[in-house]
Every structure is written in C-alpha cells, then in structure tokens.
MOPAC internal coordinates of N, CA, C and O (Angstrom, degrees):
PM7 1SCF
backbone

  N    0.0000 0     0.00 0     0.00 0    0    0    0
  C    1.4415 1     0.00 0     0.00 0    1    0    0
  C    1.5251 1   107.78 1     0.00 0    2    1    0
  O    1.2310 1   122.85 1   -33.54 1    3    2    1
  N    1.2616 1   112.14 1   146.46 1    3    2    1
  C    1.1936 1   122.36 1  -176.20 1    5    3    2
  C    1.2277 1   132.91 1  -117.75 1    6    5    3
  O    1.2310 1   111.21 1   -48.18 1    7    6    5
  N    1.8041 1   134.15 1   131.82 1    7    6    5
  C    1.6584 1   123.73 1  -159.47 1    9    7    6
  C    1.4344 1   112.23 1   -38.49 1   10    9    7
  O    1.2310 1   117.68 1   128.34 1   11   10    9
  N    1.6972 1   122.03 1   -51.66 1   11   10    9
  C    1.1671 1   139.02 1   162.45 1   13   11   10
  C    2.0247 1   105.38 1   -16.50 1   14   13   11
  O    1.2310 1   135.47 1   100.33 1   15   14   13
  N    1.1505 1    87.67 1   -79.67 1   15   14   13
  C    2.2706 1    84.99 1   173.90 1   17   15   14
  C    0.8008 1   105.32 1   -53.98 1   18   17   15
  O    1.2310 1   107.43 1   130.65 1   19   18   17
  N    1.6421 1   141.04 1   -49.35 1   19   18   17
  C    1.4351 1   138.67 1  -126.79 1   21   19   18
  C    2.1569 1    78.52 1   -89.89 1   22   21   19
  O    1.2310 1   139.17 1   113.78 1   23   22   21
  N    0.9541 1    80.43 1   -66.22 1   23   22   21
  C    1.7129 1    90.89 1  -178.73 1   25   23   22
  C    1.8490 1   116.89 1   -29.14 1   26   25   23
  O    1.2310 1   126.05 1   113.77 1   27   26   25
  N    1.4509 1   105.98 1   -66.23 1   27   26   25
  C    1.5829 1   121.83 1   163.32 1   29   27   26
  C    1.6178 1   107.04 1   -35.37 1   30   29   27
  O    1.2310 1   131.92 1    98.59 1   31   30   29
  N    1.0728 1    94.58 1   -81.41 1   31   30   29
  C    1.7226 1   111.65 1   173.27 1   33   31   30
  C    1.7203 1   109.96 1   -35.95 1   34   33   31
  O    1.2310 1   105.54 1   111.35 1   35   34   33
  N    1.2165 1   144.41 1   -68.65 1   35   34   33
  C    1.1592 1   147.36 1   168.47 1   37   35   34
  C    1.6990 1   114.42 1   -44.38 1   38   37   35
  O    1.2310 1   124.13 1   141.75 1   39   38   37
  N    1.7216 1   109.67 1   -38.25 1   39   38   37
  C    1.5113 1   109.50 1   174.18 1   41   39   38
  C    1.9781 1   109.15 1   -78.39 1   42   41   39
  O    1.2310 1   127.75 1   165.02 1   43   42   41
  N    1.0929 1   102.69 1   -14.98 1   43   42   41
  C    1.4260 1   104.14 1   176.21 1   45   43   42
  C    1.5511 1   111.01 1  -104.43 1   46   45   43
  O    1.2310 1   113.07 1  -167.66 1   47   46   45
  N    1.2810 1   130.71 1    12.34 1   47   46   45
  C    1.0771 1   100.29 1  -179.78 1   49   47   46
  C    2.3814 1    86.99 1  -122.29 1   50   49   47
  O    1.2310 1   131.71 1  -177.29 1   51   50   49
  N    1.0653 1    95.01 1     2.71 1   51   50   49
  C    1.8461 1   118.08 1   171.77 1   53   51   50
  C    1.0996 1   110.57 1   -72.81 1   54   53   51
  O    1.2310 1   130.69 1   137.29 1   55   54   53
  N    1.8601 1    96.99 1   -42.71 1   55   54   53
  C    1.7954 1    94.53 1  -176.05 1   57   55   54
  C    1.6453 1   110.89 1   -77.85 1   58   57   55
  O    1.2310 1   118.69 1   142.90 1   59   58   57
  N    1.6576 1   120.10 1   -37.10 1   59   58   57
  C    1.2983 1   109.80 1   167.66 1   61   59   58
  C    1.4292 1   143.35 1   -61.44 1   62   61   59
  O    1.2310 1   128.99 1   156.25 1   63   62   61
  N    1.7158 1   100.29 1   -23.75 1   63   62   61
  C    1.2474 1   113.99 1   153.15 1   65   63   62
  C    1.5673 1   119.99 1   -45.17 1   66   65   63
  O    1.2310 1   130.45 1   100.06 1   67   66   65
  N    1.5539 1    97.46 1   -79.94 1   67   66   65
  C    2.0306 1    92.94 1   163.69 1   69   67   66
  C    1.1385 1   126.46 1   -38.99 1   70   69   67
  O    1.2310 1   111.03 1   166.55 1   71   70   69
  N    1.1685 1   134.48 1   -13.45 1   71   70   69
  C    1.4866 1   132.04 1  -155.94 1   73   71   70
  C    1.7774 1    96.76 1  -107.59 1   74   73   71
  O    1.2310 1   120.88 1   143.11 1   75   74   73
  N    1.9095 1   115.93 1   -36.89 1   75   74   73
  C    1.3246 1   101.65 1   154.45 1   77   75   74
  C    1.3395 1   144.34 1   -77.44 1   78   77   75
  O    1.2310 1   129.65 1   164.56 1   79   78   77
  N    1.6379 1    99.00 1   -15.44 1   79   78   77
  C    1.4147 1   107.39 1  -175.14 1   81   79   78
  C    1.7580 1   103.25 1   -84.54 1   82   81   79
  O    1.2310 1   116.60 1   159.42 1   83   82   81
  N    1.0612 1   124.07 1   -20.58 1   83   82   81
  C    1.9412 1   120.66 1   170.50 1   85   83   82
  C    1.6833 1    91.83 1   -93.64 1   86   85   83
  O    1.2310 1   119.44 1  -169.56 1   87   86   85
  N    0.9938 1   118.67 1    10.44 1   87   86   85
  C    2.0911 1   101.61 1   150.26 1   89   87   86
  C    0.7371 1    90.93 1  -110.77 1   90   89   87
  O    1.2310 1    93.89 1   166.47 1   91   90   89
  N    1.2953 1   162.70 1   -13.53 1   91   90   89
  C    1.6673 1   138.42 1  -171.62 1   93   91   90
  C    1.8251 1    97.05 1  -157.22 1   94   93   91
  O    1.2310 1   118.33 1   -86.11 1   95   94   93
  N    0.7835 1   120.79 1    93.89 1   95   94   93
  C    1.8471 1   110.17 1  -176.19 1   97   95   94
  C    1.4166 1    91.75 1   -92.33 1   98   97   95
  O    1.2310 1   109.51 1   158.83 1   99   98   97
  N    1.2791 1   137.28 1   -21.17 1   99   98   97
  C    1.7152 1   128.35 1   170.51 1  101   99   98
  C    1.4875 1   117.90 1   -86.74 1  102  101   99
  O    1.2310 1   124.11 1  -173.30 1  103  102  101
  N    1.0466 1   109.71 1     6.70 1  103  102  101
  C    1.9532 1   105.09 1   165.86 1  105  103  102
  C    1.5306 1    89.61 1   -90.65 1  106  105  103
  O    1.2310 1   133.98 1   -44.44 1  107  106  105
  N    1.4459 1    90.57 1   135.56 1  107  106  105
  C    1.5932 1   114.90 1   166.25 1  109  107  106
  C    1.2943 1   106.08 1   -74.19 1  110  109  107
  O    1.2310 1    93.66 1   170.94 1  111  110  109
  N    1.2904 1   162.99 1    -9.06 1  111  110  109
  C    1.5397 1   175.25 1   -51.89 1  113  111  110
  C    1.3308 1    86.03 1   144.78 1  114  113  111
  O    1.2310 1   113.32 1   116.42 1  115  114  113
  N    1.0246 1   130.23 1   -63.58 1  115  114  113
  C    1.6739 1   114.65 1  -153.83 1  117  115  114
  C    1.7150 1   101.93 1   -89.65 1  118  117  115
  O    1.2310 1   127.47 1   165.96 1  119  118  117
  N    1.6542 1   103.23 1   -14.04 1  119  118  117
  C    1.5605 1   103.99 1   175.62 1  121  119  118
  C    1.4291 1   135.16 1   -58.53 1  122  121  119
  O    1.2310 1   138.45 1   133.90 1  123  122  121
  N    1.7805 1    81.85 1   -46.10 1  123  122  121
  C    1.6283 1   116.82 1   168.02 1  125  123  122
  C    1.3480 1   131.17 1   -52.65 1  126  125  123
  O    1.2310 1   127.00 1   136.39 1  127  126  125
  N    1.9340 1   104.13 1   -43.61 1  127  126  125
  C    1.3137 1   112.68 1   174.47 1  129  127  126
  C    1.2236 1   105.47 1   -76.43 1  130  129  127
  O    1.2310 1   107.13 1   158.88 1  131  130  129
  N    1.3702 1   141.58 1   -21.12 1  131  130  129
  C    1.3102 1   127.11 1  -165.05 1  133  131  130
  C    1.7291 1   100.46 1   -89.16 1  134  133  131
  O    1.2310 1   127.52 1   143.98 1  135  134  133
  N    1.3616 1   103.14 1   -36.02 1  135  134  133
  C    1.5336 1    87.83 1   179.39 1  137  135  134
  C    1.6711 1   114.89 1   -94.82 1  138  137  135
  O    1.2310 1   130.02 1  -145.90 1  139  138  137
  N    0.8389 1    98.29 1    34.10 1  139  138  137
  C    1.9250 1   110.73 1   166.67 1  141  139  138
  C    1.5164 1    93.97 1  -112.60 1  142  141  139
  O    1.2310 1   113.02 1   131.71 1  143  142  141
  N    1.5265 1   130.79 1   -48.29 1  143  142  141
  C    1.3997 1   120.94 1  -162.02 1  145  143  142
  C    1.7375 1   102.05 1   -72.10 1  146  145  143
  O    1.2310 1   126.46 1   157.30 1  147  146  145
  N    1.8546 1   105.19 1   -22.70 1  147  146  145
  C    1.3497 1    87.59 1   175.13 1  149  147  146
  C    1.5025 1   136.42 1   -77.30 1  150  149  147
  O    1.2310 1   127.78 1   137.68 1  151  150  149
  N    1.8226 1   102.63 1   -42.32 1  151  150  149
  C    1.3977 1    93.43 1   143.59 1  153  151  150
  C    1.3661 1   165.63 1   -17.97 1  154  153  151
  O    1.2310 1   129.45 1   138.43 1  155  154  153
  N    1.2745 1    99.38 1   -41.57 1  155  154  153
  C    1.6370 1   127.13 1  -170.40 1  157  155  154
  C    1.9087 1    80.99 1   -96.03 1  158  157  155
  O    1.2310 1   116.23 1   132.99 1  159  158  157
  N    1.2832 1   124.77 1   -47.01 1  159  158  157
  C    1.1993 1   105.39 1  -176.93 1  161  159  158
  C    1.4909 1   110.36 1   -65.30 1  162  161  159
  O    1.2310 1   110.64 1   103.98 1  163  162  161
  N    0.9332 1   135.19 1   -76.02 1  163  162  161
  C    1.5622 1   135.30 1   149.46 1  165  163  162
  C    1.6341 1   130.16 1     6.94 1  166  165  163
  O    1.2310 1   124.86 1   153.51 1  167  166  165
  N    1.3790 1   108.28 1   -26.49 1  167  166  165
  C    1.6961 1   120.62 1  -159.22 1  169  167  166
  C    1.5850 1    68.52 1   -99.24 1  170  169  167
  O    1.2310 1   118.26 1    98.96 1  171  170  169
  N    1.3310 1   120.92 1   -81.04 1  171  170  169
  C    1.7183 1   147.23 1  -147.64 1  173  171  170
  C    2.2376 1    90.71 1   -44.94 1  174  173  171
  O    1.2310 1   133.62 1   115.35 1  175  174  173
  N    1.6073 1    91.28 1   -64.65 1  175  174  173
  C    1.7321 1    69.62 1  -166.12 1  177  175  174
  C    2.1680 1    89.23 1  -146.14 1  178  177  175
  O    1.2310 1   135.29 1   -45.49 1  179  178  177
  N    1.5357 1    88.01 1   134.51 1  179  178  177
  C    1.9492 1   107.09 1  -171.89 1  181  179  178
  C    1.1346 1    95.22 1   -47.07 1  182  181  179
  O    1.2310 1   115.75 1   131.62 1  183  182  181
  N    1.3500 1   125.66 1   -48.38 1  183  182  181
  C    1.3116 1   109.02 1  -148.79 1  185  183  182
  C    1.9873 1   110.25 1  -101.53 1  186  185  183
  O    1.2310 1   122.65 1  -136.25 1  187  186  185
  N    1.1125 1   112.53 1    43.75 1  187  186  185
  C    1.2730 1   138.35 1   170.46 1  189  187  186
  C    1.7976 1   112.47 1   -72.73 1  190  189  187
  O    1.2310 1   138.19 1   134.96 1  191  190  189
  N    1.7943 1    82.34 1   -45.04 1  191  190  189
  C    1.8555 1    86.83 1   171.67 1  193  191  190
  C    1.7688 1   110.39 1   -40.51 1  194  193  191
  O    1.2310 1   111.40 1   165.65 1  195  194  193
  N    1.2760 1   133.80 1   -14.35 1  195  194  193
  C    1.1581 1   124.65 1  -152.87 1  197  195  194
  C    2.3215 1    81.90 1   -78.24 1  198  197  195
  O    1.2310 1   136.24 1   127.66 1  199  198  197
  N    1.4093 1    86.17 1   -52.34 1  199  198  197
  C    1.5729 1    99.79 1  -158.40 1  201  199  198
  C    1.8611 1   104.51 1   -58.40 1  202  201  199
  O    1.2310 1   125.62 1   158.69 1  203  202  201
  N    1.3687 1   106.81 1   -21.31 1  203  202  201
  C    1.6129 1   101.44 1   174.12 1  205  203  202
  C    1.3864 1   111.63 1   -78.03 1  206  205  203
  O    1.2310 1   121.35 1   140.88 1  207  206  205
  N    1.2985 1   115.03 1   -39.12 1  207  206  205
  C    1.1604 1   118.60 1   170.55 1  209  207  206
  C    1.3298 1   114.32 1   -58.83 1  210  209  207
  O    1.2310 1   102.28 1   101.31 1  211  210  209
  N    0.9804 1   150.02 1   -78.69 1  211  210  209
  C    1.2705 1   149.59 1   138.71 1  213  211  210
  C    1.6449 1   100.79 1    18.65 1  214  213  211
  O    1.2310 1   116.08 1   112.11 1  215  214  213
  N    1.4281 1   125.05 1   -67.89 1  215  214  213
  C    1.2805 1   108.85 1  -170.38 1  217  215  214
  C    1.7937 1   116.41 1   -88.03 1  218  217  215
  O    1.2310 1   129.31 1   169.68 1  219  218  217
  N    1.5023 1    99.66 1   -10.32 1  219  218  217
  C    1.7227 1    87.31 1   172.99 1  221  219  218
  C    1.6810 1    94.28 1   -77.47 1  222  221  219
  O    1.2310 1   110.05 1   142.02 1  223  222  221
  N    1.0062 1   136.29 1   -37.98 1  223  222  221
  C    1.9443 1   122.58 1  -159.06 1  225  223  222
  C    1.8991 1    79.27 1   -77.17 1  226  225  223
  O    1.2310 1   104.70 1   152.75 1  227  226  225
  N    1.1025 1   145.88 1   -27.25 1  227  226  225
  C    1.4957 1   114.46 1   171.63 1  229  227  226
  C    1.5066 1   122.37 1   -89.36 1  230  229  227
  O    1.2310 1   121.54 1   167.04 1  231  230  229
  N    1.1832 1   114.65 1   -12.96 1  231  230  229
  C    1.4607 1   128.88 1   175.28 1  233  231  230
  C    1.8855 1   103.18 1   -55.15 1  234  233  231
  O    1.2310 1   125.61 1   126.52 1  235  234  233
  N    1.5848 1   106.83 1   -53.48 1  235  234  233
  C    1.4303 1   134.72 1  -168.20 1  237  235  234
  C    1.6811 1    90.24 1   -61.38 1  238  237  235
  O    1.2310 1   126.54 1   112.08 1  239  238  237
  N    1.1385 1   105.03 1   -67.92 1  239  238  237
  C    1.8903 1   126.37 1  -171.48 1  241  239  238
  C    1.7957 1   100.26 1   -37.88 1  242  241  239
  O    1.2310 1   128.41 1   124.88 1  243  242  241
  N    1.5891 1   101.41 1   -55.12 1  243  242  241
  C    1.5999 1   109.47 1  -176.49 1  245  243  242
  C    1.4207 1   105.06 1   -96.02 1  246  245  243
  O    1.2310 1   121.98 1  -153.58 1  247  246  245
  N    1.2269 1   113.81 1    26.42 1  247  246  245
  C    1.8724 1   111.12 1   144.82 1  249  247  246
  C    1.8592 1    93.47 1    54.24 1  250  249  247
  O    1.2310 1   120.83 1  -138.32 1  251  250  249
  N    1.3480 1   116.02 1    41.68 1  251  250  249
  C    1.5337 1   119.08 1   164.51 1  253  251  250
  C    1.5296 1   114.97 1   -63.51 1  254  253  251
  O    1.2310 1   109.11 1     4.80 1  255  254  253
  N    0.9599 1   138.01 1  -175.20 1  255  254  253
  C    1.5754 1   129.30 1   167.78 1  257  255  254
  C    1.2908 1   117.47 1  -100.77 1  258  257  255
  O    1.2310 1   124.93 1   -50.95 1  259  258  257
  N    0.8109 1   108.14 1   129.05 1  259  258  257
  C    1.7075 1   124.56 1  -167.12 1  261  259  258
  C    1.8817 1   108.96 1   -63.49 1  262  261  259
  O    1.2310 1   119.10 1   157.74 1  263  262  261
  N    1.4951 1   119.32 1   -22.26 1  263  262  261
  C    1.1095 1   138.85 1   170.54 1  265  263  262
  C    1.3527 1    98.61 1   -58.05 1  266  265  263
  O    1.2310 1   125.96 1   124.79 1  267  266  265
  N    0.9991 1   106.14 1   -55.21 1  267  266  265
  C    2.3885 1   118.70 1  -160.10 1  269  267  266
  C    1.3206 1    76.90 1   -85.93 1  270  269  267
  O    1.2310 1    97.22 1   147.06 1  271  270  269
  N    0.8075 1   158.09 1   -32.94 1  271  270  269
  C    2.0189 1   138.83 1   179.09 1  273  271  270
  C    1.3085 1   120.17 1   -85.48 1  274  273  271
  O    1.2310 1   115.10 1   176.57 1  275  274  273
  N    1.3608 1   126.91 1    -3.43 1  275  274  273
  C    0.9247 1   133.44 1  -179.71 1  277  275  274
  C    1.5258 1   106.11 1  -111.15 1  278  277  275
  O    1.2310 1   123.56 1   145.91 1  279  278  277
  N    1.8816 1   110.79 1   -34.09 1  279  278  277
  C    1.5675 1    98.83 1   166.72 1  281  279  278
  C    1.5519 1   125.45 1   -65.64 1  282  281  279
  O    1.2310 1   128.93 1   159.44 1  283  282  281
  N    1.3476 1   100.39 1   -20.56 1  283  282  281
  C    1.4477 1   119.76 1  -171.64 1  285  283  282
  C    1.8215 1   111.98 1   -79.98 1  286  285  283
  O    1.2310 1   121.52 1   128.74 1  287  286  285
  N    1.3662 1   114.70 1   -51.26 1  287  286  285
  C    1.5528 1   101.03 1  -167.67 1  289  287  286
  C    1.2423 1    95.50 1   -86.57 1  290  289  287
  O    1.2310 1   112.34 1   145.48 1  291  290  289
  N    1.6540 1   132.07 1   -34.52 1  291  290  289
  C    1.6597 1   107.84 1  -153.55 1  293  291  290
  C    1.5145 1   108.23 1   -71.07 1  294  293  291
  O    1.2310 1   109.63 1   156.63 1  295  294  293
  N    1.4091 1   137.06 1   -23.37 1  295  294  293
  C    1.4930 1   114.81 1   158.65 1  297  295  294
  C    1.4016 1   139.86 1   -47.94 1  298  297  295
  O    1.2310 1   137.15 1   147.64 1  299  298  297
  N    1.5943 1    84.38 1   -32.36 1  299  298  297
  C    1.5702 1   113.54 1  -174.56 1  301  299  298
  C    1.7311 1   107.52 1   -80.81 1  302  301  299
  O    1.2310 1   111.26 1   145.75 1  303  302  301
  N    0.8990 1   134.06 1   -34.25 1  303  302  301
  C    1.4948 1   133.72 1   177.92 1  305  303  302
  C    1.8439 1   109.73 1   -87.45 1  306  305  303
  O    1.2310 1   129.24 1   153.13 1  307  306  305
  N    1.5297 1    99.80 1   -26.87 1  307  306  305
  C    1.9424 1   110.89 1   150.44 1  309  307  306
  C    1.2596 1   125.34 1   -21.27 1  310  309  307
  O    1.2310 1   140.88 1   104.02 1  311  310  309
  N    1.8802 1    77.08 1   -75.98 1  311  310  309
  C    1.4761 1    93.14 1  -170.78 1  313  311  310
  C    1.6239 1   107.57 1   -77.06 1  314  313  311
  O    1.2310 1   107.13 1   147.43 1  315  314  313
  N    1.2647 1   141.58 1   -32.57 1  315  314  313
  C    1.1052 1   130.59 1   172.08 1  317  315  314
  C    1.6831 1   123.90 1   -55.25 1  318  317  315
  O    1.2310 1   123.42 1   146.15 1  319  318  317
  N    1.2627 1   111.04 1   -33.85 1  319  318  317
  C    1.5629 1   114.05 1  -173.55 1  321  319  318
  C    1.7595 1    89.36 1   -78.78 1  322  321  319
  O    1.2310 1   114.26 1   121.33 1  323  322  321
  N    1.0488 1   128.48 1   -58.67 1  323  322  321
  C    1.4185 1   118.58 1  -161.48 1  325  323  322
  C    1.6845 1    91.92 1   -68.67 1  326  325  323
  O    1.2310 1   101.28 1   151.79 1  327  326  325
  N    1.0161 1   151.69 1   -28.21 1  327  326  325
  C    1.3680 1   145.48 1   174.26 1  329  327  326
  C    1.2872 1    85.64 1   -55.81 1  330  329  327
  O    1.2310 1   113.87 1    83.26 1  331  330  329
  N    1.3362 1   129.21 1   -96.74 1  331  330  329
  C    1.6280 1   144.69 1  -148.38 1  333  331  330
  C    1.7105 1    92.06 1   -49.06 1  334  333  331
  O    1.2310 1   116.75 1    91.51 1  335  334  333
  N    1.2637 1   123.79 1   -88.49 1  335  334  333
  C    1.4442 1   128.89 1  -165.42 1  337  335  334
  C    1.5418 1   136.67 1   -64.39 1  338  337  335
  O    1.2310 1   126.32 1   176.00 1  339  338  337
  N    1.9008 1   105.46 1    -4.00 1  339  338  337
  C    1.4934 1   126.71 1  -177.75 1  341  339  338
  C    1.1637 1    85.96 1   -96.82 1  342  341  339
  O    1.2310 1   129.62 1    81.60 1  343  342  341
  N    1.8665 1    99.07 1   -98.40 1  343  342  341
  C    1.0527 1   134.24 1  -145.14 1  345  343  342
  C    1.9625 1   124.32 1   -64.47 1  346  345  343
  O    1.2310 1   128.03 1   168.50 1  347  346  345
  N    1.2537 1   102.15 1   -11.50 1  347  346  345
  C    1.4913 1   102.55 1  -177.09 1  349  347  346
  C    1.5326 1    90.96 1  -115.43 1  350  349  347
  O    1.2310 1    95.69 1   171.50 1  351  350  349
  N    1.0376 1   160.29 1    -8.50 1  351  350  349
  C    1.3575 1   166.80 1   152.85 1  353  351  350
  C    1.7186 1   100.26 1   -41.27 1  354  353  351
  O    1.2310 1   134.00 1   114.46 1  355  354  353
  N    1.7895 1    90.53 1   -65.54 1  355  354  353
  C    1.2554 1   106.60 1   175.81 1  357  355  354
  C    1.5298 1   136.86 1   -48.12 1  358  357  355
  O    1.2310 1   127.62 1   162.51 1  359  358  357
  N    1.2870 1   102.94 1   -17.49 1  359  358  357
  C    1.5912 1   110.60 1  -154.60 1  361  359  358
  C    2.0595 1    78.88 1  -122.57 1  362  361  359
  O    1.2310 1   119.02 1  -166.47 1  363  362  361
  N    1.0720 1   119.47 1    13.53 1  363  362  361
  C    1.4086 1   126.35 1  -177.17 1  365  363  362
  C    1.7041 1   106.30 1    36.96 1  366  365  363
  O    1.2310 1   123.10 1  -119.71 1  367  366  365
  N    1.0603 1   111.67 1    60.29 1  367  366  365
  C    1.6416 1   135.63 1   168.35 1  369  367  366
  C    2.0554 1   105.80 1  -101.45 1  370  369  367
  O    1.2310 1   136.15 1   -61.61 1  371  370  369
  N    1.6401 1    86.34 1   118.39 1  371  370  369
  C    1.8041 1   103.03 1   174.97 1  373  371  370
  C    0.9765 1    96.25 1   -96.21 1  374  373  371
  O    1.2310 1   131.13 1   -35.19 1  375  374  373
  N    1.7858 1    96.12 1   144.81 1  375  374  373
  C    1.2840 1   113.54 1   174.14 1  377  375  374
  C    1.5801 1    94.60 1   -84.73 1  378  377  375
  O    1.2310 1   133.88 1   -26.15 1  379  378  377
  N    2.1196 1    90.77 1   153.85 1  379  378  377
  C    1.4142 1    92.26 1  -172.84 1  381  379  378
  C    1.5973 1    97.59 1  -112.58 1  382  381  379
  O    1.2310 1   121.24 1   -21.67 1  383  382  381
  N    1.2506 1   115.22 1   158.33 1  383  382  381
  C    1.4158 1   125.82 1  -165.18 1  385  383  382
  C    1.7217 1    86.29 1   -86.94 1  386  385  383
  O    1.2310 1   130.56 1   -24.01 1  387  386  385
  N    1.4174 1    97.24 1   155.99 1  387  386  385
  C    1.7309 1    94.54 1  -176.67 1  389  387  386
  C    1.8910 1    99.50 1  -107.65 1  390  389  387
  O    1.2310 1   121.15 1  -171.04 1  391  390  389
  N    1.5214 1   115.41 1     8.96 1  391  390  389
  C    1.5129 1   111.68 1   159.16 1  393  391  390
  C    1.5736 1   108.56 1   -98.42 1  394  393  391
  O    1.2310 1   121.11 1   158.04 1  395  394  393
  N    1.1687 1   115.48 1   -21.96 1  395  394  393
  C    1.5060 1   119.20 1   172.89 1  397  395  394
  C    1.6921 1   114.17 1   -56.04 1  398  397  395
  O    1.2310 1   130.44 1   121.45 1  399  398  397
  N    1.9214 1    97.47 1   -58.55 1  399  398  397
  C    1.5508 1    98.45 1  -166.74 1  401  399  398
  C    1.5435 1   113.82 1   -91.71 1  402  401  399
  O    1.2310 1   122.19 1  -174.10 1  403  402  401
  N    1.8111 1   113.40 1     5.90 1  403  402  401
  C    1.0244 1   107.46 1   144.73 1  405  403  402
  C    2.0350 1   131.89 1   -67.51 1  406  405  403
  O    1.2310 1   129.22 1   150.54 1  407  406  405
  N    1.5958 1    99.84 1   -29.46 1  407  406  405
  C    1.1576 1   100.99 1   172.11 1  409  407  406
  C    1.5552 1   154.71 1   -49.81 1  410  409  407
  O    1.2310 1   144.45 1   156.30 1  411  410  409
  N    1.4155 1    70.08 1   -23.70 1  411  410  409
  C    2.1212 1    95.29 1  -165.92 1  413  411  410
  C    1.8928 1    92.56 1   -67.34 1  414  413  411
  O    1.2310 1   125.92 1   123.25 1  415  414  413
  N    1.3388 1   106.23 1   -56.75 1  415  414  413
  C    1.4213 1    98.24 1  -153.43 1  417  415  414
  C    1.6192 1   110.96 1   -66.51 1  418  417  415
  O    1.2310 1   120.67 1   158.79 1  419  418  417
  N    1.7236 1   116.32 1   -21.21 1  419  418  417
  C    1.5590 1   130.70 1   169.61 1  421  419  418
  C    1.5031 1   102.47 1   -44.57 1  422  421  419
  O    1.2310 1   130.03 1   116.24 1  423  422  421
  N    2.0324 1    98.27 1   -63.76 1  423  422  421
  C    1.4030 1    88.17 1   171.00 1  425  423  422
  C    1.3524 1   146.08 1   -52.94 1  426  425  423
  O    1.2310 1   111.00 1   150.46 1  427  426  425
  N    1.5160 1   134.54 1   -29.54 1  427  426  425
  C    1.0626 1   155.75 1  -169.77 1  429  427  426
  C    1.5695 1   115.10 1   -71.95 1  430  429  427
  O    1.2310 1   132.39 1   149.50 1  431  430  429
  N    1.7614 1    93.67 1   -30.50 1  431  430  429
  C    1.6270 1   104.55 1   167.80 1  433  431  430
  C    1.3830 1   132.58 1   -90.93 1  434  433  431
  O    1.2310 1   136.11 1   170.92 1  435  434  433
  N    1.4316 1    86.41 1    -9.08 1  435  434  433
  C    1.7565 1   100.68 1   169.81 1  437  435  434
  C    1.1561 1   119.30 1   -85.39 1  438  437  435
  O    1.2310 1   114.52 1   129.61 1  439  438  437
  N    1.3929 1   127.99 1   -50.39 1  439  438  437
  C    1.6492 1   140.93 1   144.04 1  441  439  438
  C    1.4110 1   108.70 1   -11.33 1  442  441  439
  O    1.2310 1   124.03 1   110.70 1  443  442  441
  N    1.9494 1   109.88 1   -69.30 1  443  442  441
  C    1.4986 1    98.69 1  -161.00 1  445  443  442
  C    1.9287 1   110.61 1   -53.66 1  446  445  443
  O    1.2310 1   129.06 1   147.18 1  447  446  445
  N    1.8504 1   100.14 1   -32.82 1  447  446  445
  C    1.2399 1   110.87 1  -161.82 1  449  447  446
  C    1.2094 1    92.89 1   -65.81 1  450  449  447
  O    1.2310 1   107.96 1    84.36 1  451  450  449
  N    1.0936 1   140.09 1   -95.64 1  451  450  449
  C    1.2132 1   145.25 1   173.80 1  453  451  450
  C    1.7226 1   129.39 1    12.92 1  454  453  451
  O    1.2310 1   134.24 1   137.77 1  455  454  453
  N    1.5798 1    90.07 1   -42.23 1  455  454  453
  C    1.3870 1    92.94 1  -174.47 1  457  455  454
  C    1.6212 1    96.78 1  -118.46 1  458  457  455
  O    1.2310 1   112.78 1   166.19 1  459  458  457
  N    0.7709 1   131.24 1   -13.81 1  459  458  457
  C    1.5543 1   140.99 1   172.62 1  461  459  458
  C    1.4142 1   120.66 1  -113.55 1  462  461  459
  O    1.2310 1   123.31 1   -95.93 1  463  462  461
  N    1.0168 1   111.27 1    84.07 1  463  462  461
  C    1.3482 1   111.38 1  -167.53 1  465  463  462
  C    1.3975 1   117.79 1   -84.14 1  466  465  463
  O    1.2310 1   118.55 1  -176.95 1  467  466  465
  N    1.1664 1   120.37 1     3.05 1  467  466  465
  C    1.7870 1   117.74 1   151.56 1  469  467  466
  C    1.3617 1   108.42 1  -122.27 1  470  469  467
  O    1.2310 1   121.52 1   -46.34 1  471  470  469
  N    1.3794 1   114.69 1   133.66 1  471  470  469
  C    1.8105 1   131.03 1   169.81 1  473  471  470
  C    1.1316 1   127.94 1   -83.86 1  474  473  471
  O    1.2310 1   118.45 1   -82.57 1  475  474  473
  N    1.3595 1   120.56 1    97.43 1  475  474  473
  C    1.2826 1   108.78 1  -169.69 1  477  475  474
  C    1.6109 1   115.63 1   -81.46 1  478  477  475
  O    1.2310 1   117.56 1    -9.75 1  479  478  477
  N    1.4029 1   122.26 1   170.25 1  479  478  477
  C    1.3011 1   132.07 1  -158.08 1  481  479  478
  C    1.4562 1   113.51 1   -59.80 1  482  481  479
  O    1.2310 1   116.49 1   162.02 1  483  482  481
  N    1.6114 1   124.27 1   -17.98 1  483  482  481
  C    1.5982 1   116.59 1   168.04 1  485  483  482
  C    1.3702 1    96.66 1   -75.82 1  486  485  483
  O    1.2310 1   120.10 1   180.00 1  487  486  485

C-alpha cells in the first residue's frame, strides 16, 4: 500500500467524520470520530494541518461550540506534537523540505529527457 491510498483513504474517512459531526456536533461519538479521522489524517501526511485548519475557521464561522472544539483538537494537536517532536526525532527521521521533495521528480524528467530524447506515451 501506498502513502498516495493511505493519504486518499485518511481524507475520506475525515470527510465522513465531518459529515457526522455537522449532523449532530453534540454527540460525543461523532466528536471522537472526527478527532481520530483527524489524527490519522495528520499521522498519513504533515501538511493536512492545512485541512484542520480549514475546519476550525468554519467551525468558528458556523458558531459550533467552542466546548466540542476544544474536546476535539487538544488530543489531536497531542498527538501531533509528540508525533513531530518525540517520536520521529526518535526514530532519526528528517524532515523533508517540501521544495526539496518537490525536486526529485523535476529531476527525473530531465534525466529521462536528456538521455531519451523521444517520450513515449506512458
């Protein structure tokens, strides 16, 4: 399996989370799942923070309760800091620059060109 699924899979199972917690934002059940789907989004790929963020400035916008947002992220920003600042430190994992690991694949297409000077259709 590949980050690519793992990633998809984690953004779809975030969106069903949201999708129970705006039918019911006062079941503790749907609180739980949403902040497990965020996690798991969070573990799968860093820059996910964009999409939580994203839902606290609409949470705020749709006048959610500030109680249920506060049960909801502080596990969830927990588990992210001890992920980021424990546990991958620990396991001697670099952070990768996101102009770096955009680079590789630029390079990879310059190479083929370079040395292959016609592209075929795959």
């Amino acid at each position: 399996m590949n980050k690519t699924a793992l990633s998809i899979g984690a953004t779809g199972y975030f969106v069903v989370g949201l999708y129970l917690y705006i039918m019911k934002p006062a079941c503790v059940r749907n609180q739980v799942i949403l902040g497990i789907t965020m996690i798991l989004l969070l573990l799968v790929r860093n820059d996910s923070i964009i999409l939580i963020g994203m839902f606290i400035v609409a949470s705020v916008l749709l006048k959610f309760s500030i109680k249920s947002l506060v049960f909801i992220l502080t596990p969830v920003f927990i588990v992210f800091v001890i992920w980021l600042k424990l546990l991958l430190p620990a396991a001697h994992v670099l952070p990768t620059e996101s102009v770096e690991s955009l680079a590789v694949p630029a390079q990879q297409i310059a190479r083929v060109l370079n040395h292959n000077k016609e592209l075929s259709v795959e």
